[in-house]
C-alpha positions as CSV (number, residue, x, y, z in Angstrom):
1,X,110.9,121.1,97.2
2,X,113.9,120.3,99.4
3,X,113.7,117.9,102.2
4,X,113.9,120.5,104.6
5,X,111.3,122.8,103.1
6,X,108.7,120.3,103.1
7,X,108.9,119.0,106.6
8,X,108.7,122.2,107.4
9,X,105.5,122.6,105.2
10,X,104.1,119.4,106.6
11,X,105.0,120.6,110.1
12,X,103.3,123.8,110.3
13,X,100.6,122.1,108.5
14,X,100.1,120.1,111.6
15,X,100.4,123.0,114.1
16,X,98.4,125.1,112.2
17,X,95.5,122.8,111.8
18,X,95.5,122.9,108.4
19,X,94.1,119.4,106.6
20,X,96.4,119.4,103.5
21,X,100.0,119.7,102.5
22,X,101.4,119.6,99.1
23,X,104.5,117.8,98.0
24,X,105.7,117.4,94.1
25,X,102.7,117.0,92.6
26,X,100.7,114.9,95.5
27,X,98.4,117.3,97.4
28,X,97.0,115.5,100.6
29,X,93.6,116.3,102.8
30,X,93.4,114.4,105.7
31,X,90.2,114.2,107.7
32,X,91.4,112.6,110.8
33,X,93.8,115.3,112.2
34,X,96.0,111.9,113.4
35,X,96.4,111.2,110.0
36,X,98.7,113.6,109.7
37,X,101.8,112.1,111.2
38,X,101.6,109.8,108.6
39,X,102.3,112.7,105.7
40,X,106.0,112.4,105.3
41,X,105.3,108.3,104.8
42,X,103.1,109.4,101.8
43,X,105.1,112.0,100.3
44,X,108.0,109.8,100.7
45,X,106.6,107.2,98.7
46,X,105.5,109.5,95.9
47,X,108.9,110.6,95.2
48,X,109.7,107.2,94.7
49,X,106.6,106.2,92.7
50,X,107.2,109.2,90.5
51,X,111.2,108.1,89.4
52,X,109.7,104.4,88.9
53,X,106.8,105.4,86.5
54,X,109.0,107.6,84.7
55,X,111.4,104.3,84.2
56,X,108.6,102.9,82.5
57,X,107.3,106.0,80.7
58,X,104.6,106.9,82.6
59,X,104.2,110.4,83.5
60,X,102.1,111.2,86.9
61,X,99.8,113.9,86.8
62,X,99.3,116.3,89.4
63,X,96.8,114.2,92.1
64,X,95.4,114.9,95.1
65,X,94.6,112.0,98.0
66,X,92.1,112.5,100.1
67,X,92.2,109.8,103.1
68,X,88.9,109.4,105.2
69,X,87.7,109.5,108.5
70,X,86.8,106.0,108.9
71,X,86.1,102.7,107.2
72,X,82.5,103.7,106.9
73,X,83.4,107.5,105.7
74,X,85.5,106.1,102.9
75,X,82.5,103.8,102.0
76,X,79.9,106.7,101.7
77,X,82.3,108.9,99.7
78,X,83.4,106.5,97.0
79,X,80.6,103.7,97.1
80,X,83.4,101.1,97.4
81,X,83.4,98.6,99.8
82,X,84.1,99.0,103.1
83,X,87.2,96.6,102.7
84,X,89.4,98.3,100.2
85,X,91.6,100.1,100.5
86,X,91.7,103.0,98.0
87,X,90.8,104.0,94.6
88,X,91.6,106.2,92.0
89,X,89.6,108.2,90.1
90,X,91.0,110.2,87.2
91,X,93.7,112.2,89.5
92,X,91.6,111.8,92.8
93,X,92.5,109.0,95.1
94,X,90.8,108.2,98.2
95,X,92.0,106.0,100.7
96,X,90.9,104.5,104.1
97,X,91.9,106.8,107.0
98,X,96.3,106.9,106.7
99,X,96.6,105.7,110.2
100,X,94.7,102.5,109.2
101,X,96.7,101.4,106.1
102,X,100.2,102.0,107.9
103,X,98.5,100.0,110.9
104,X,98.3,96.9,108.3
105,X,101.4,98.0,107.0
106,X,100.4,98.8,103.9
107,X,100.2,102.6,103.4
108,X,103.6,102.4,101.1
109,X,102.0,100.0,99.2
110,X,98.8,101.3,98.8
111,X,99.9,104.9,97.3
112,X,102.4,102.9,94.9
113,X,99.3,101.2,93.4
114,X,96.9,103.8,93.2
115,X,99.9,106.5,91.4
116,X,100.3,103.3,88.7
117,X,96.4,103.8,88.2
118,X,96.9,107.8,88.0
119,X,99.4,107.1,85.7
120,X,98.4,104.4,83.7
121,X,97.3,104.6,80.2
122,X,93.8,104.5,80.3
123,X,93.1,101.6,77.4
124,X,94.5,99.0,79.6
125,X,91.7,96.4,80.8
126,X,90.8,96.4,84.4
127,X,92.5,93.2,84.9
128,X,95.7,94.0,83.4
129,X,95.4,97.4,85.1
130,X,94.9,95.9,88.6
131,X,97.5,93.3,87.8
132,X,100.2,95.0,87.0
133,X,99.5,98.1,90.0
134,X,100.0,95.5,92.1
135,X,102.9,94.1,90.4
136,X,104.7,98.0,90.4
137,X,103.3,98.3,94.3
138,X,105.5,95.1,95.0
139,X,102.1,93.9,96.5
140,X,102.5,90.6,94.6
141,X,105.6,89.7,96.5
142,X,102.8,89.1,99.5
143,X,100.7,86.6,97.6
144,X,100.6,83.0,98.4
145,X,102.5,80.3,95.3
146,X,100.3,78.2,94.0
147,X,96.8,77.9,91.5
148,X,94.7,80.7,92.3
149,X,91.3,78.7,91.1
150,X,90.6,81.2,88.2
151,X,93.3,80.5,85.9
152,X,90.4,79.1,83.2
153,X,88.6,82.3,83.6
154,X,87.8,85.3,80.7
155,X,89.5,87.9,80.7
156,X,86.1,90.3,80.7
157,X,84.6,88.0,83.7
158,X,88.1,88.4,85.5
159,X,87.7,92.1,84.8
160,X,83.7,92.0,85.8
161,X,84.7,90.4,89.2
162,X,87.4,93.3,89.8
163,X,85.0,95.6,89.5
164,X,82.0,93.9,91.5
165,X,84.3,94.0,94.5
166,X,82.7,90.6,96.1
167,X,84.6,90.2,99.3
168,X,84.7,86.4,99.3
169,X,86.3,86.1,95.8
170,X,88.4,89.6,95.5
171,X,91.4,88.2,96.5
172,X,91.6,85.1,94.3
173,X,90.8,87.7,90.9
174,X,93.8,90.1,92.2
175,X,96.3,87.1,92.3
176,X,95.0,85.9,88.8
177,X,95.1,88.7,87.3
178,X,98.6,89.4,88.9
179,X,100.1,86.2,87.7
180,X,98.6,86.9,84.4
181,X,99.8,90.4,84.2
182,X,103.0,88.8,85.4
183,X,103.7,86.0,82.2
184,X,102.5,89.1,80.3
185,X,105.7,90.9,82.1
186,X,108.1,88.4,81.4
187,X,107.1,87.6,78.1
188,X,107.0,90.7,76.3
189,X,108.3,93.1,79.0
190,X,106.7,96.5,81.1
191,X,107.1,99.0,77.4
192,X,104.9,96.7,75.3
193,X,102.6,95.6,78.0
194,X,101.8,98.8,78.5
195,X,101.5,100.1,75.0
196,X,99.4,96.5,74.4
197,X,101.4,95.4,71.9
Protein backbone atom coordinates (compact mmCIF):
# COMPACT_ATOMS: atom_id res chain seq x y z
CA UNK A 1 0.00 0.00 0.00
CA UNK A 2 1.49 3.46 -0.75
CA UNK A 3 2.58 5.75 1.95
CA UNK A 4 -0.14 7.89 1.29
CA UNK A 5 -2.92 5.29 1.25
CA UNK A 6 -2.12 4.01 4.53
CA UNK A 7 -1.99 7.16 6.50
CA UNK A 8 -4.95 7.65 5.22
CA UNK A 9 -6.20 4.19 6.33
CA UNK A 10 -4.60 4.69 9.73
CA UNK A 11 -6.23 8.20 9.84
CA UNK A 12 -9.67 7.43 9.32
CA UNK A 13 -9.12 4.58 11.49
CA UNK A 14 -8.66 6.99 14.30
CA UNK A 15 -11.56 9.26 13.39
CA UNK A 16 -13.77 6.57 12.92
CA UNK A 17 -13.12 4.85 16.08
CA UNK A 18 -12.24 1.85 14.66
CA UNK A 19 -9.46 -0.34 16.92
CA UNK A 20 -7.41 -1.89 13.95
CA UNK A 21 -5.65 -0.92 10.82
CA UNK A 22 -3.89 -3.12 8.48
CA UNK A 23 -0.57 -2.51 6.78
CA UNK A 24 1.44 -5.24 4.61
CA UNK A 25 0.79 -8.08 6.39
CA UNK A 26 0.70 -6.61 10.13
CA UNK A 27 -2.95 -6.10 11.22
CA UNK A 28 -3.11 -4.05 14.58
CA UNK A 29 -6.04 -3.82 17.41
CA UNK A 30 -5.36 -1.48 19.84
CA UNK A 31 -7.36 -1.34 23.07
CA UNK A 32 -6.39 1.94 24.41
CA UNK A 33 -7.91 4.38 21.74
CA UNK A 34 -4.34 6.53 22.55
CA UNK A 35 -2.54 3.78 21.25
CA UNK A 36 -3.38 4.72 18.18
CA UNK A 37 -1.04 7.57 17.37
CA UNK A 38 1.46 5.22 17.78
CA UNK A 39 0.26 3.11 14.43
CA UNK A 40 2.44 4.58 11.83
CA UNK A 41 5.62 3.83 14.40
CA UNK A 42 4.52 0.19 14.12
CA UNK A 43 3.82 -0.21 10.59
CA UNK A 44 6.88 1.64 9.96
CA UNK A 45 8.97 -0.74 11.68
CA UNK A 46 7.35 -3.71 9.95
CA UNK A 47 8.27 -2.61 6.60
CA UNK A 48 11.62 -2.70 7.76
CA UNK A 49 11.53 -5.94 9.71
CA UNK A 50 10.04 -7.53 6.67
CA UNK A 51 13.19 -6.51 4.03
CA UNK A 52 15.60 -7.65 6.93
CA UNK A 53 14.10 -11.19 7.44
CA UNK A 54 13.93 -11.67 3.90
CA UNK A 55 17.94 -10.83 3.88
CA UNK A 56 18.24 -13.73 5.94
CA UNK A 57 15.55 -15.95 4.36
CA UNK A 58 12.96 -15.67 6.59
CA UNK A 59 9.56 -15.10 5.26
CA UNK A 60 6.97 -13.24 7.69
CA UNK A 61 3.67 -14.46 7.78
CA UNK A 62 0.62 -12.59 7.79
CA UNK A 63 0.39 -11.51 11.98
CA UNK A 64 -1.73 -9.62 13.73
CA UNK A 65 -0.62 -7.51 17.14
CA UNK A 66 -2.78 -6.92 19.52
CA UNK A 67 -1.48 -4.26 22.26
CA UNK A 68 -3.30 -4.11 25.64
CA UNK A 69 -4.93 -1.83 27.90
CA UNK A 70 -2.61 -1.92 30.67
CA UNK A 71 0.26 -3.74 32.34
CA UNK A 72 -2.25 -5.84 34.20
CA UNK A 73 -4.55 -6.46 30.96
CA UNK A 74 -1.59 -7.81 29.05
CA UNK A 75 -0.89 -10.03 32.09
CA UNK A 76 -4.44 -11.67 32.18
CA UNK A 77 -4.49 -12.23 28.40
CA UNK A 78 -1.19 -13.90 27.90
CA UNK A 79 -0.32 -15.22 31.51
CA UNK A 80 3.10 -13.51 31.13
CA UNK A 81 4.52 -11.48 33.51
CA UNK A 82 3.51 -8.25 34.14
CA UNK A 83 7.13 -7.05 33.09
CA UNK A 84 7.51 -8.10 29.51
CA UNK A 85 7.08 -6.73 27.09
CA UNK A 86 5.43 -8.89 24.32
CA UNK A 87 5.12 -12.30 23.01
CA UNK A 88 4.43 -14.11 20.12
CA UNK A 89 2.40 -16.82 19.64
CA UNK A 90 2.31 -18.59 16.31
CA UNK A 91 1.28 -15.30 14.18
CA UNK A 92 -0.36 -13.45 17.25
CA UNK A 93 1.75 -10.95 19.18
CA UNK A 94 0.63 -9.24 22.14
CA UNK A 95 2.30 -6.35 23.51
CA UNK A 96 2.02 -4.03 26.55
CA UNK A 97 -0.22 -1.00 25.73
CA UNK A 98 1.85 0.99 22.44
CA UNK A 99 1.97 4.07 24.35
CA UNK A 100 4.04 2.30 27.09
CA UNK A 101 6.82 0.74 25.04
CA UNK A 102 7.42 3.93 22.90
CA UNK A 103 7.39 5.77 26.52
CA UNK A 104 10.62 3.45 27.31
CA UNK A 105 11.66 3.89 23.94
CA UNK A 106 11.36 0.65 22.95
CA UNK A 107 8.27 0.10 20.75
CA UNK A 108 10.84 -0.18 17.43
CA UNK A 109 12.49 -2.58 19.21
CA UNK A 110 10.01 -4.56 20.51
CA UNK A 111 8.05 -5.34 17.07
CA UNK A 112 11.52 -6.12 15.50
CA UNK A 113 11.98 -9.00 18.04
CA UNK A 114 8.73 -10.36 18.20
CA UNK A 115 8.45 -10.43 13.78
CA UNK A 116 12.08 -12.51 14.23
CA UNK A 117 9.91 -15.00 16.51
CA UNK A 118 6.94 -14.87 13.81
CA UNK A 119 9.32 -15.64 11.47
CA UNK A 120 11.67 -17.83 12.82
CA UNK A 121 12.02 -21.37 12.11
CA UNK A 122 10.33 -23.13 14.68
CA UNK A 123 13.25 -25.86 15.64
CA UNK A 124 15.43 -23.30 17.05
CA UNK A 125 15.86 -23.60 21.03
CA UNK A 126 14.40 -21.01 23.07
CA UNK A 127 17.70 -19.62 23.88
CA UNK A 128 19.05 -19.37 20.54
CA UNK A 129 15.62 -18.02 19.55
CA UNK A 130 15.56 -15.25 22.21
CA UNK A 131 19.23 -14.67 21.50
CA UNK A 132 19.34 -13.99 18.20
CA UNK A 133 15.61 -11.74 18.23
CA UNK A 134 17.33 -9.64 20.17
CA UNK A 135 20.45 -9.69 18.22
CA UNK A 136 18.01 -8.81 14.77
CA UNK A 137 16.01 -6.14 17.23
CA UNK A 138 19.47 -4.41 17.72
CA UNK A 139 18.40 -4.81 21.42
CA UNK A 140 21.82 -6.24 22.24
CA UNK A 141 23.59 -2.98 21.29
CA UNK A 142 21.88 -1.83 24.86
CA UNK A 143 23.41 -4.53 27.06
CA UNK A 144 26.12 -3.79 29.43
CA UNK A 145 30.14 -5.46 28.31
CA UNK A 146 31.20 -7.75 30.50
CA UNK A 147 30.50 -11.66 32.16
CA UNK A 148 26.95 -12.04 32.46
CA UNK A 149 27.25 -14.79 35.53
CA UNK A 150 25.70 -17.60 33.40
CA UNK A 151 28.26 -18.27 30.98
CA UNK A 152 28.84 -22.12 32.71
CA UNK A 153 25.20 -22.64 32.37
CA UNK A 154 23.19 -25.56 29.98
CA UNK A 155 21.89 -24.78 27.34
CA UNK A 156 18.22 -26.54 28.38
CA UNK A 157 18.51 -24.64 32.03
CA UNK A 158 19.35 -21.30 30.07
CA UNK A 159 16.36 -22.12 27.95
CA UNK A 160 14.21 -23.28 31.27
CA UNK A 161 14.96 -19.83 32.81
CA UNK A 162 13.70 -17.99 29.55
CA UNK A 163 10.77 -19.49 29.79
CA UNK A 164 10.13 -19.27 33.80
CA UNK A 165 10.25 -15.56 33.25
CA UNK A 166 11.85 -14.89 37.02
CA UNK A 167 12.12 -11.21 37.15
CA UNK A 168 15.30 -11.13 39.25
CA UNK A 169 17.40 -13.31 36.90
CA UNK A 170 15.61 -12.61 33.28
CA UNK A 171 17.91 -10.16 32.26
CA UNK A 172 21.17 -11.97 32.98
CA UNK A 173 19.64 -15.27 30.75
CA UNK A 174 18.74 -12.65 27.80
CA UNK A 175 22.44 -11.31 27.74
CA UNK A 176 23.74 -14.95 27.89
CA UNK A 177 22.04 -16.23 25.59
CA UNK A 178 22.65 -13.13 23.33
CA UNK A 179 26.35 -13.35 23.66
CA UNK A 180 26.02 -17.01 22.94
CA UNK A 181 23.78 -16.60 20.02
CA UNK A 182 26.26 -13.85 19.09
CA UNK A 183 29.89 -16.25 18.83
CA UNK A 184 27.30 -18.55 17.20
CA UNK A 185 26.80 -15.42 14.65
CA UNK A 186 30.23 -14.76 14.08
CA UNK A 187 31.40 -18.11 13.81
CA UNK A 188 29.26 -19.72 11.46
CA UNK A 189 27.20 -16.80 10.21
CA UNK A 190 23.03 -15.82 10.34
CA UNK A 191 22.24 -18.77 7.10
CA UNK A 192 23.60 -21.71 9.16
CA UNK A 193 22.64 -20.53 12.44
CA UNK A 194 19.50 -20.49 11.49
CA UNK A 195 19.26 -23.69 9.50
CA UNK A 196 21.45 -25.27 12.76
CA UNK A 197 24.01 -26.39 11.03
Amino acid sequence: MPSKRRGLAVLLAGLLGIASARGGQLSVEVGDPRDRAYLPAVFGAWRGVGRDLHALGLTLPDTRLEAATSASDFARRTGEPWFVAATTRGAVIHTQRLGALAARGTLPLTIRHEAFHAAQPRSLPRWLAEGLARLFSGEAERDPRGPTGLEGLPEGTLSARLAARGEGDLSAAYREATRRARQLVQTRGWAKVLARK
